[in-house]
C-alpha positions as CSV (number, residue, x, y, z in Angstrom):
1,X,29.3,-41.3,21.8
2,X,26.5,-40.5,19.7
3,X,27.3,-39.7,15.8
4,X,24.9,-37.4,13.6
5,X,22.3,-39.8,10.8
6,X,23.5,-38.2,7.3
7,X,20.0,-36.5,7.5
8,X,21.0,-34.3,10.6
9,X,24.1,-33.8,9.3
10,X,23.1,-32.0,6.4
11,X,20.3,-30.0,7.9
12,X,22.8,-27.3,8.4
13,X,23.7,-27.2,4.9
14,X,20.3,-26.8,4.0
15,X,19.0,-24.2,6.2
16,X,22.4,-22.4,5.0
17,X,21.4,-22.5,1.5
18,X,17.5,-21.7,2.2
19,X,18.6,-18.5,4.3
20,X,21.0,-17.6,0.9
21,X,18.1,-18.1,-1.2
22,X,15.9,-15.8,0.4
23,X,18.4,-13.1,1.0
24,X,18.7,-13.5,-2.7
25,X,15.0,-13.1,-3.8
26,X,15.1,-10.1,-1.3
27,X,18.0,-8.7,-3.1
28,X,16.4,-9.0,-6.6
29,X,13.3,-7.9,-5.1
30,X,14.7,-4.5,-3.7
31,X,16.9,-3.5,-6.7
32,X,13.6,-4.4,-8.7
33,X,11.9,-1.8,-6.4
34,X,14.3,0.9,-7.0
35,X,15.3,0.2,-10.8
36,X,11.5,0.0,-11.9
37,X,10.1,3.3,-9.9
38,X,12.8,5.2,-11.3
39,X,12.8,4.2,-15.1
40,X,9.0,2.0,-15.1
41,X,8.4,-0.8,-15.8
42,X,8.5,-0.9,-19.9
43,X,11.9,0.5,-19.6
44,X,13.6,-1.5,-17.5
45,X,15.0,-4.9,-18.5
46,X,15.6,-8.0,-16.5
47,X,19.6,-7.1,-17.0
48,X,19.2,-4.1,-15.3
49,X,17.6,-5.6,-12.5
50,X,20.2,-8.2,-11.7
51,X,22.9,-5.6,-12.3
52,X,21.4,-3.6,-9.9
53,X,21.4,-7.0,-7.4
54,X,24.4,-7.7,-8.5
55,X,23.8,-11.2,-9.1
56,X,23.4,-13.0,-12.7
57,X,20.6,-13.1,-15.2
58,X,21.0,-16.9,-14.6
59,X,19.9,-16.6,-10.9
60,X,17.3,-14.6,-11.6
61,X,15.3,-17.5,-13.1
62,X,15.9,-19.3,-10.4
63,X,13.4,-17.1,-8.4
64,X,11.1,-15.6,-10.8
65,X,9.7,-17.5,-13.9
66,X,9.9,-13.5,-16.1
67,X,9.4,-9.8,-14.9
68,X,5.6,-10.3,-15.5
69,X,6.3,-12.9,-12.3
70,X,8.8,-10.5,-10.5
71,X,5.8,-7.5,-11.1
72,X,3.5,-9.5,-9.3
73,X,5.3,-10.6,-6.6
74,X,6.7,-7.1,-6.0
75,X,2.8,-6.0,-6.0
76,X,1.4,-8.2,-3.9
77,X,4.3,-7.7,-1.1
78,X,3.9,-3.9,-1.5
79,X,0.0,-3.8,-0.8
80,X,0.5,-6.8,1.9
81,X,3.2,-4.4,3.6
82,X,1.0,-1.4,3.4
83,X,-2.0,-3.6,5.3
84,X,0.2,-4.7,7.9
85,X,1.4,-0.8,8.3
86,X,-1.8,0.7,9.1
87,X,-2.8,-2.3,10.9
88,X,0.0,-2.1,13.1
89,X,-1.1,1.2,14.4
90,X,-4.5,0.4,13.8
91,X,-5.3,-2.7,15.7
92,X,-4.5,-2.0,19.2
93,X,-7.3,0.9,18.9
94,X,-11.3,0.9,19.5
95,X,-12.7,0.6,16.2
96,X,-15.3,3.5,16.5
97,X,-12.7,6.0,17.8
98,X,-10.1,4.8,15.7
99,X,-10.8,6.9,12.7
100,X,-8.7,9.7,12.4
101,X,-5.1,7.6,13.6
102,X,-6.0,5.4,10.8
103,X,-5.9,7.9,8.1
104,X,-3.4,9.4,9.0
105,X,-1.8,5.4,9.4
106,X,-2.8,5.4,5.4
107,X,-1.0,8.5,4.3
108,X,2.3,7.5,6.1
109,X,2.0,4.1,4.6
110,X,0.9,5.2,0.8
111,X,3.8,7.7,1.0
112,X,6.2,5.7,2.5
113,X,5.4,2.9,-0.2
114,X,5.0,5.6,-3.0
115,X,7.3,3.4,-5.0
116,X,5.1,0.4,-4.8
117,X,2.4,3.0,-6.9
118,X,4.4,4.3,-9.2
119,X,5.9,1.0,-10.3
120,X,1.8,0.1,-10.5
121,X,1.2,3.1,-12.9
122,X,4.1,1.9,-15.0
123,X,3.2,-1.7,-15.6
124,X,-0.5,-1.0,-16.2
125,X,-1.8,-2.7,-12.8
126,X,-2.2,0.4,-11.2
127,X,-6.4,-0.1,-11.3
128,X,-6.4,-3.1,-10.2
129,X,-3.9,-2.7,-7.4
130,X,-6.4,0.4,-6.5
131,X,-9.1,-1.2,-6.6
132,X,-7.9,-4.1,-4.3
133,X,-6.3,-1.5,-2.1
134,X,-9.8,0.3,-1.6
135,X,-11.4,-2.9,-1.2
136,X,-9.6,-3.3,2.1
137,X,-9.6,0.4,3.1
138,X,-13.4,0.4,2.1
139,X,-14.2,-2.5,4.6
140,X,-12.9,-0.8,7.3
141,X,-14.1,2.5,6.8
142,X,-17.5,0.7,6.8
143,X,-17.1,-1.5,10.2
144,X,-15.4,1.8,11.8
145,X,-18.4,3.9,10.9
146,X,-20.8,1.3,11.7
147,X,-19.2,0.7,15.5
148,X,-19.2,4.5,15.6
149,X,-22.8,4.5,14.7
150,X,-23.3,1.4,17.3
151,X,-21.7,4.1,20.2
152,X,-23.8,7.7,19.3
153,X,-20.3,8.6,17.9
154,X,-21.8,9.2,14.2
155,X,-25.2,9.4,13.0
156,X,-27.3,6.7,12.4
157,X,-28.4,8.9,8.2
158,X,-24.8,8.3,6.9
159,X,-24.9,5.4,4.8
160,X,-21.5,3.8,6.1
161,X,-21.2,1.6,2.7
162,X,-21.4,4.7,0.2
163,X,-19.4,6.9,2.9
164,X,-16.7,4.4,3.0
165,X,-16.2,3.8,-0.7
166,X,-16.4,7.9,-1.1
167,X,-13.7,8.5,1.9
168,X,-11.4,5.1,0.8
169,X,-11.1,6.5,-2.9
170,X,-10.3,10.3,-1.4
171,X,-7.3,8.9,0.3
172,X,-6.2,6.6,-2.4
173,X,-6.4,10.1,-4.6
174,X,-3.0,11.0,-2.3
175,X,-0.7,7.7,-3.8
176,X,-1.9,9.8,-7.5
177,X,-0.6,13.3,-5.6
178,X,2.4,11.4,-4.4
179,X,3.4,10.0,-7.7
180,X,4.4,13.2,-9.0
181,X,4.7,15.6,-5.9
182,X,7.1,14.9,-3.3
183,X,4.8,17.4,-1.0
184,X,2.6,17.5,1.3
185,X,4.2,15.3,4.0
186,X,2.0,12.6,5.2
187,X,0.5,14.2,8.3
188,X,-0.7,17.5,6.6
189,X,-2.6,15.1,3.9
190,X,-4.0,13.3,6.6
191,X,-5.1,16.2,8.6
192,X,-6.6,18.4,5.1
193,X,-8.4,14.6,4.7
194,X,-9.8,15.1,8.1
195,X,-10.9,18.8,7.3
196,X,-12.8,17.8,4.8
197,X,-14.6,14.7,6.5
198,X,-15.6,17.2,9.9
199,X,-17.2,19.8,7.0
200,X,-14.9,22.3,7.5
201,X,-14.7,24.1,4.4
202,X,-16.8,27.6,4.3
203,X,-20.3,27.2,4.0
204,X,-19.9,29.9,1.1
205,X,-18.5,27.7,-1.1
206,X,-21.5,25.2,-1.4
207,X,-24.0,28.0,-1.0
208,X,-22.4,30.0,-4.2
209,X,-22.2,26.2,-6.3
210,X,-26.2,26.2,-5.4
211,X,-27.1,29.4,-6.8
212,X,-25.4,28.5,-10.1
213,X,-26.4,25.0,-10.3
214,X,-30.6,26.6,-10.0
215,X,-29.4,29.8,-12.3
């Protein structure tokens, strides 16, 4: 009969305490989450984050070397979810045509991860956290318009760089909205996004901005 080396033996043990370890950090991550939208993040203290875990300040440090450390992992997993969101909807579509789905992908991410933002504008990384955010957003918006100029879909005058950085910081103008309107709901941002972008507003308004801008 064969008998287990001390090294198999314990591999149970070990993937036991590894599994404990993460559902740990994910604890202390989520009550993070919740404790720091709701009070920000000069408010809240490292206490009331691992009351709200209900584990111990001692277990805490086990995980994360301060809340400085805790902010930025709590960051870079919210804008990492929020990719993987709109990409999951995203992906499966042809780029040129797949405009439209993925701003409305963005809204429903941005507001379902509203807490992500408001916890940015708290701790002070909210512009660089933007300006990563419209990095990515920016770089697709470019290759969409680009494949849409490559099909006849869009005209070959729009400069798909500018356009893109214009149309990635309209949307990311929504997490602002979010952060201190619970309304609109996703989809009817998305689609008064997509008014704007087809030119739909009366041609009135522009024409009466002319006439005062050459008064």
């Amino acid at each position: 009969m064969m008998q287990m080396t001390s090294t198999q033996a314990g591999a149970p043990t070990s993937n036991r305490h590894a599994r404990q370890r993460t559902r740990t950090r994910e604890r202390l991550l989520e009550a993070a989450r919740d404790v720091l939208a709701r009070e920000g993040a000069q408010a809240t203290t490292i206490a009331d984050i691992t009351r709200a875990a209900d584990v111990g300040v001692g277990t805490f440090y086990l995980h994360f070397r301060d809340k400085d450390d805790l902010l930025h992992h709590l960051l870079e997993e919210g804008l990492e979810r929020l990719r993987e969101d709109v990409s999951g909807v995203v992906a499966p579509m042809p780029l040129a045509r797949s405009l439209p789905t993925a701003i409305h992908a963005i809204c429903d991410a941005l507001f379902t991860h509203r807490a992500i933002i408001r916890i940015a504008y708290s701790s002070g990384s909210f512009v660089d956290l933007t300006r990563r955010g419209q990095e990515m957003l920016a770089t697709y918006l470019r290759c969409a318009i680009e494949a849409a100029q490559e099909e006849g879909l869009a005209s070959k005058s729009i400069d798909a760089p500018l356009v893109a950085d214009l149309v990635s910081g309209m949307i990311l103008q929504s997490a602002l909205w979010w952060g201190e309107h619970a309304e609109p709901a996703p989809d009817r941002m998305a689609r008064q996004i997509i008014t704007l972008l087809r030119g739909e507003l009366p041609a009135a308004l522009f024409e009466a901005s002319f006439q005062r801008d050459i008064s």
